[in-house]
N, C-alpha and C positions, 0 to 999 in steps of 0.2 A: 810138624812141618806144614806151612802153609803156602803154597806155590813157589816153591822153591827157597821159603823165606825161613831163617830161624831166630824163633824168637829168644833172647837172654835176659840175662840179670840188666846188661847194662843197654842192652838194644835188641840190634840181631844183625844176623848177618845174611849178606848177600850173595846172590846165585852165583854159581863158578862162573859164569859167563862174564862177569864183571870183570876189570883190570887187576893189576896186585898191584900191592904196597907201593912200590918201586917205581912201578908205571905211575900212579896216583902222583909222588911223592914229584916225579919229573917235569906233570903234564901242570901239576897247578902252577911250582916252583914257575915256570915257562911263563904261564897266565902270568901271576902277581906281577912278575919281573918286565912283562910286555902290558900290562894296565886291560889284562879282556880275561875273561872268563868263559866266554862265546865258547871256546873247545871243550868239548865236555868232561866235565871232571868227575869219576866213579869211582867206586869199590873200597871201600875200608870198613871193620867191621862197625864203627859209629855211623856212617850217615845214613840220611836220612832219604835215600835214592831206591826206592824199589818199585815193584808192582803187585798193587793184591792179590788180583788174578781174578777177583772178583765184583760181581755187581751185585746188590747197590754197594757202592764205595761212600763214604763218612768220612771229612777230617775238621777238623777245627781245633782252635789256640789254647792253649792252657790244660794242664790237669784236668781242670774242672769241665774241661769240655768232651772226656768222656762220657760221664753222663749224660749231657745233652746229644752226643749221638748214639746213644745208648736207645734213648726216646726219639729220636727221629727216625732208628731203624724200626723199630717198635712199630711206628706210625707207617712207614711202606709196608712192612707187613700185613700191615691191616687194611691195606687198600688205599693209602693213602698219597695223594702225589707228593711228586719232590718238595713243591712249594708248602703243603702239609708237612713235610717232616722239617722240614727248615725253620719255618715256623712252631712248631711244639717242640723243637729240639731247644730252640731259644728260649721260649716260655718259661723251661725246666728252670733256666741259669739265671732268668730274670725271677722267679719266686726263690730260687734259694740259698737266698741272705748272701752273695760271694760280696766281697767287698767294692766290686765298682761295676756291678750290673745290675738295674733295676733301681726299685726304690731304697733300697739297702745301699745304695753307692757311694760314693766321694760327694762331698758337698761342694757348692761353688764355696768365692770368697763371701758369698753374704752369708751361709750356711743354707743355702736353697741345693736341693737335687734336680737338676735338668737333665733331662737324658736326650742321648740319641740312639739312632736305630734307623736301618735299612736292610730292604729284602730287594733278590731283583728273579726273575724270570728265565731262562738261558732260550726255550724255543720262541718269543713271541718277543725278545729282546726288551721284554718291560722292567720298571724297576720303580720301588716308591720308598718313601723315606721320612722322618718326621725330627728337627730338630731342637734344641732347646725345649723338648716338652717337660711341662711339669705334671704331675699327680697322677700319672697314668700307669698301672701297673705293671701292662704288657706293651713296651714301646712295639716292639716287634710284630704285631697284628696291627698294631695303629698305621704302621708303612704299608705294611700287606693291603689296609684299605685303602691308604691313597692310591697306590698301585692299581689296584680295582674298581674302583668308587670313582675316581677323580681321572680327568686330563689331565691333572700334574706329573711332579715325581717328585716334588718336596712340597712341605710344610713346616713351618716353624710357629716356637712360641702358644704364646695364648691360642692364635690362629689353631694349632696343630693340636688343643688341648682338647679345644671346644669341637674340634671335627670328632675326635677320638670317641668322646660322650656320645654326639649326634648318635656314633656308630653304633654305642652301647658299648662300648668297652668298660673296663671297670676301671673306678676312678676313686681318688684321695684326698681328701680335704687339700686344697694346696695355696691355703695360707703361709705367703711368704713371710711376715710379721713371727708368726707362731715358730714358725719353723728356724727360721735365724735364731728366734731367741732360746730355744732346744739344741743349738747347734752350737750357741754361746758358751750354752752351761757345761757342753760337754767339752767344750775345749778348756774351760777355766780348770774342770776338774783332773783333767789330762795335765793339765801343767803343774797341777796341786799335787797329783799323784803319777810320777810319769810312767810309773809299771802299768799303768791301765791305758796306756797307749798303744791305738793298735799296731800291729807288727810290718804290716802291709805286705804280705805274704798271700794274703789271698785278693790279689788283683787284676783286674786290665779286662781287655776288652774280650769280647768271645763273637767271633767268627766263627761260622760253619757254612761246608759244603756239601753238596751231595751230589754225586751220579747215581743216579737210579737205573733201575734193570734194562729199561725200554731207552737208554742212552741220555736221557733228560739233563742238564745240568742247571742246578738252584743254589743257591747261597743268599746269607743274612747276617748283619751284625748286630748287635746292640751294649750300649756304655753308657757309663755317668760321665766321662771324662775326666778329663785331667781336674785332681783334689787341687780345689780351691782358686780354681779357675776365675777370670772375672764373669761378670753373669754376661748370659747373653756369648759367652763363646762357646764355636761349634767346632769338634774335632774333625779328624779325617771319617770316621763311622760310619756317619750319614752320607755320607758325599760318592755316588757312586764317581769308579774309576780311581779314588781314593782308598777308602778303606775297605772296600767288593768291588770287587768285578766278575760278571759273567758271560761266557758269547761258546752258545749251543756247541758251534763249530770248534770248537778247543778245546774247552776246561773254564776251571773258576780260581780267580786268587781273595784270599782275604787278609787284611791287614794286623796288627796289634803292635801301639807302643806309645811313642809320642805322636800325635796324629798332626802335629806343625809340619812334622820332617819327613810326613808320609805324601801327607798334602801338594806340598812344593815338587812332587816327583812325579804325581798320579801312581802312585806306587804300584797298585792292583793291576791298570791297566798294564803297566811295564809289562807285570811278569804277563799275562797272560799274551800280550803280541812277541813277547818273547818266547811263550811256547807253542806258537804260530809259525815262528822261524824252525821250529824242531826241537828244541832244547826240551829237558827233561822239566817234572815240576821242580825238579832241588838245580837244576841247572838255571832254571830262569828267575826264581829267586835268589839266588845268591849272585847271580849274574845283574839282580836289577839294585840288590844292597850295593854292589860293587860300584857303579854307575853314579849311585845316590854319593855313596863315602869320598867319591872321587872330586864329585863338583862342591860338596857341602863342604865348611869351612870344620863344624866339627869330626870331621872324617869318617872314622868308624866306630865311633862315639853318637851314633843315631838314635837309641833305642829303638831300632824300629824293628819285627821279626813277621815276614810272610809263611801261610800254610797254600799250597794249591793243588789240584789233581785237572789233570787233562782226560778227555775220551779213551783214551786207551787203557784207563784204569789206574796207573800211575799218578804217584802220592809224593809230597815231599814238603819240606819246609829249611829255612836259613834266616840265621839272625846275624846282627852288626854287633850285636852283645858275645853273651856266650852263654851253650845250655840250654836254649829255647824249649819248652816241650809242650808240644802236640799230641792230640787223640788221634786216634786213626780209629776206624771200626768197619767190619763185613759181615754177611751171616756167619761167620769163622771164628772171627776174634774180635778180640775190643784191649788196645793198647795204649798205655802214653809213652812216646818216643822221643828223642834229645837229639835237635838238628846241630851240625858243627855250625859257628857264626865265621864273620869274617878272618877274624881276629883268632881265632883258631887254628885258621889253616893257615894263617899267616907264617905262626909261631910252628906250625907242622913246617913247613917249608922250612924257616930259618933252623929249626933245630934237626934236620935232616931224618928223623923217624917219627914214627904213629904212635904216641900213645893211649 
């Protein structure tokens, strides 16, 4: 037992203080049916609504983003600030080979890998960010420098390629010519043999947050974007208020999905001035999905899924899909957890019980 929290097979469950079934089953029923989510909606043993109880606190998207807060705590450990662990936590995900992080990623439509990547600051309210780059290994330190280095907060393209070198960062031949036509052969032979097509199972963006001990709040993302993108397009990732947002005073949200539909919403910011108003992190993300689903034509058919935690230690994530799952990690534990999506509770609501 970890601050009141237990962990299971399929989640864990939440302290008695939390509501029941019944309450839950009433208060959202309410929400869905009046178009808010604003009331806070708690307690079933799937969601994704607790608190760790501990600092440093760790969450970011995907499976795969255990390990990289696995290495970010590593790095506080060590002495290292939040903006250190944010950074090496990224690095981790960006060297190892996941399908749309790093130079391993999703190819545009030319067969070129662009990536993007943003870090931002939470005490000194900074943020830097680099898009469209090519050949760069670590987008993720490449923002960190403009953030540091520069008066900006973005860079793109070549511009962003050539700063990263200045910096010394490490770099890759990024022969666009070469690279299309590597990128040709592998699509010819995917359609010659379609069992060697990848699964795309190991994908999407990786977000991560951090609170550190001394209250600090950091986060960073980094992607290839969307497979087969036209060149020259940039997701939500890079875009702070889009796919990060951080602000000392609050907490931090991070994005993952399709970053068109994240874009048009400022997604990140949502949640986090929504957990300015008091709302929980599972409260202001599914309250900002809601909002999106409501205006957007394709409804709750967004793919879009937020992770965020506020100062008070509290962890949460919601998607439009269904299944979302998020790392969380403290000096305690290190888990992957399954936030309900909209579309979830929807179907909890109509069909009158939890399962």
């Amino acid at each position: 037992m970890i601050a009141g929290v237990h962990f299971a097979k399929r989640g864990f469950i939440l302290p008695p203080m939390m509501t029941s079934r019944r309450s839950f089953i009433t208060r959202t029923g309410a929400a869905l049916a009046g178009g808010s989510l604003l009331h806070p909606v708690r307690g079933t043993a799937d969601d994704s609504l607790t608190s760790s109880g501990e600092r440093p606190l760790i969450v970011s998207t995907w499976p795969f983003g255990k390990a990289a807060n696995e290495r970010a705590l590593e790095t506080l450990t060590s002495g290292g600030s939040a903006l250190d662990a944010v950074e090496q936590g990224i690095r981790l995900t960006e060297s190892s080979g996941n399908g749309s992080v790093g130079l391993s990623g999703r190819p545009n439509a030319a067969g070129v890998v662009q990536l993007d990547a943003c870090i931002m600051s939470g005490p000194e309210h900074r943020a830097g960010s680099v898009a469209g780059i090519e050949g760069i290994v670590h987008p993720i330190s490449a923002a960190r420098r403009v953030m540091e280095k520069t008066p900006h907060v973005m860079l793109v393209g070549q511009g962003a390629r050539l700063f990263a070198i200045e910096q010394g960062l490490e770099a890759v031949n990024s022969d666009a010519t070469t690279r299309h036509e590597a990128w040709h052969a592998a699509r010819m032979a995917e359609q010659a043999n379609p069992s060697t097509k990848s699964s795309g199972q190991d994908h999407d963006t990786i977000a991560l947050l951090v609170l550190n001990a001394d209250g600090t709040v950091a986060g960073g993302c980094s992607t290839s974007g969307l497979s087969g993108k036209l060149p020259g397009r940039v997701g939500d990732s890079p875009i702070i208020g889009s796919g990060l947002y951080v602000d000392n005073e609050v907490g931090a949200a991070g994005a993952t999905g399709v970053g068109e539909n994240v874009m048009r919403y400022c997604g990140t910011f949502l949640v986090v001035e929504l957990m300015r108003q008091g709302l929980t992190p599972t409260e202001a993300c599914t309250e900002a999905l809601r909002r999106m689903a409501a205006k957007d034509p394709r409804g709750e058919a967004l793919s879009v899924s937020f992770v965020a935690l506020d100062k008070h230690g509290r962890f949460g994530a919601a998607t439009a899909g269904q299944g979302f799952q998020f790392a969380v990690t403290t000096p305690s534990f290190s888990q992957v957890l399954t936030s309900r999506g909209l579309g979830e509770l929807r179907r909890v609501v109509e069909g009158g019980n939890v399962r």
